[in-house]
C-alpha positions in Angstrom: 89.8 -133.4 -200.5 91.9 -134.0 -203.5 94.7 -136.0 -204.6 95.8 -134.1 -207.5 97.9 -135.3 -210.5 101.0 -133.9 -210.7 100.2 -132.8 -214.5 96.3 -131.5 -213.6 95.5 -128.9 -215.3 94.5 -125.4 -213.1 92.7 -124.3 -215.5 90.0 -126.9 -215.5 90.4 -127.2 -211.7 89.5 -123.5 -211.6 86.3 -124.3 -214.1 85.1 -127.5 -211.7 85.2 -125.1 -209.1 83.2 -122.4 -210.9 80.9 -124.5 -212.1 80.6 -126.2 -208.4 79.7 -123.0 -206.9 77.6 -121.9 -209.6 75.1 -124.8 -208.6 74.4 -122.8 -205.3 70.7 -121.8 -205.4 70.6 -123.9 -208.3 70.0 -127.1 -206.5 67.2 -126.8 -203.8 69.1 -127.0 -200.5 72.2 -126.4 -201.9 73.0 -123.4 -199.2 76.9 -122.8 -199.8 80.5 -123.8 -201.5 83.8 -122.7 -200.8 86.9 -123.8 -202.4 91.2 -123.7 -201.7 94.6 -124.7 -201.1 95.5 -127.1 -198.0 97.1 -125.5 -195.7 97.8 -128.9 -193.8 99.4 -127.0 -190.8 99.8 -129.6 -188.9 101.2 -131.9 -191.7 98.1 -134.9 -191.9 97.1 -134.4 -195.3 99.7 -133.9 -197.6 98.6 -136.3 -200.6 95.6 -133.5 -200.5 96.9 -130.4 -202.1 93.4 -128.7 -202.5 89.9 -129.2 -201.3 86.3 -128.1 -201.6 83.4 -127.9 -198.5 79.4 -127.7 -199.9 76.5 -126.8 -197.2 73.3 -128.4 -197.8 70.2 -127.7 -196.0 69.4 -131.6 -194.9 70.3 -134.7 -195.8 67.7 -134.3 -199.3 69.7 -131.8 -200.4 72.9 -133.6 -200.6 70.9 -136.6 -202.2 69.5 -133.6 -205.0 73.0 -132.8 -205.3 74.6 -136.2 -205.7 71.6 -136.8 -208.1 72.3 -133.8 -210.4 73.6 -134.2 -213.5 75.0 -130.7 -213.6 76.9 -132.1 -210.4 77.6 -135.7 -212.2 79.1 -134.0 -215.0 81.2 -132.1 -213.2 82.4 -134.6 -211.0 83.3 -136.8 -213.9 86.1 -133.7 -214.9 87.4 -133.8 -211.7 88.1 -137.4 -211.3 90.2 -137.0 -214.6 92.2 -134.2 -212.6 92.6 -136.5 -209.8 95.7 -138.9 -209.1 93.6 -142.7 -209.3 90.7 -140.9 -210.8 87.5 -141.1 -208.1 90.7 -142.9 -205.3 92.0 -139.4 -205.5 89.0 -137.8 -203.8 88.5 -137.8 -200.2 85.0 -136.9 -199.0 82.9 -136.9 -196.0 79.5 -136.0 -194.9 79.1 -134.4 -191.8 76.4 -133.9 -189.8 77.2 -130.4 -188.7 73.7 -130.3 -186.7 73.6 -133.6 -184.6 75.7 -133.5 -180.9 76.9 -136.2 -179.2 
């Protein structure tokens, strides 16, 4: 999730994003990306105007992924988009397989 600056610029949000998802199939593992607006319908996360969700096939994936320069480079644009720089982004890695 991210905390946007006020002055961010879409455009280059809209090229993170398209450069995100272009690493889909790029990255062993790397299985899926989607990309939008917060709803925040029940009003929790309003410091969080936008937000992006990646799939990843195991746990080595995401540490390809986190390894990838293509990745690193374009994280590095999108802390400069975010309010606090890296602060601004919320993330969290879930284990969408294991039940309690």
């Amino acid at each position: 999730m991210l905390n946007l600056r006020q002055d961010h610029d879409p455009g280059e949000l809209a090229s993170v994003m398209a450069g995100l998802a272009a690493l889909v199939g790029q990255i062993d593992g790397f299985k899926g990306f989607a990309h939008g607006r917060n709803v925040d319908a029940e009003g929790k996360s309003p410091d969080h105007p936008y937000g992006f969700i990646c799939r990843f096939e195991d746990q080595a994936a995401l540490g390809l992924y986190a390894a990838d320069p293509r990745h690193q480079a374009l994280g590095g644009r999108l802390v400069a988009l975010c309010d606090g720089g890296a602060d601004g982004i919320v993330v969290y890695d879930l284990d969408t397989e294991t039940r309690p």
